[in-house]
C-alpha positions, 0 to 999 in steps of 0.5 A, a space after each residue: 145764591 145757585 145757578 141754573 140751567 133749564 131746558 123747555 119743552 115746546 109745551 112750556 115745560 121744564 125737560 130738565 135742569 142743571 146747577 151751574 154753580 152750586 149755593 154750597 147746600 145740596 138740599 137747596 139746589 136740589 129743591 131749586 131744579 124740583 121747583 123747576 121741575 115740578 111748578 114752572 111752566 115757560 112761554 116756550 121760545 118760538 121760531 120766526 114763524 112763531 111756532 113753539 120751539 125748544 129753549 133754554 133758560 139760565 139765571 140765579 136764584 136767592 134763598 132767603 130764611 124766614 
């Protein structure tokens, strides 16, 4: 399991990401922030005008080998 932390952009785009708790593999939490990086895209956070703002996301991810 890895940690992380990623920051969005108002377009919905992860602006960068951290490991807060390592899987104890390098390559996955590498290939974890990649993932982040270069697939997902966000419904960005918004303000109570409803306009796009910057966020943050935090959570867990799971590897499984086939």
């Amino acid at each position: 399991m890895v940690y992380y932390r990623v920051n969005v952009a108002v377009t919905g785009r992860v602006t960068s990401c951290e490991i807060t708790r390592t899987s104890g593999s390098q390559s996955l939490d590498e290939g974890t922030c990649a993932i982040f990086r270069d697939r997902m895209i966000y419904d960005p956070a918004r303000d109570s005008s409803g306009r796009p703002v910057p966020g943050v996301d935090t959570g867990h991810e799971t590897w499984v080998r086939p």
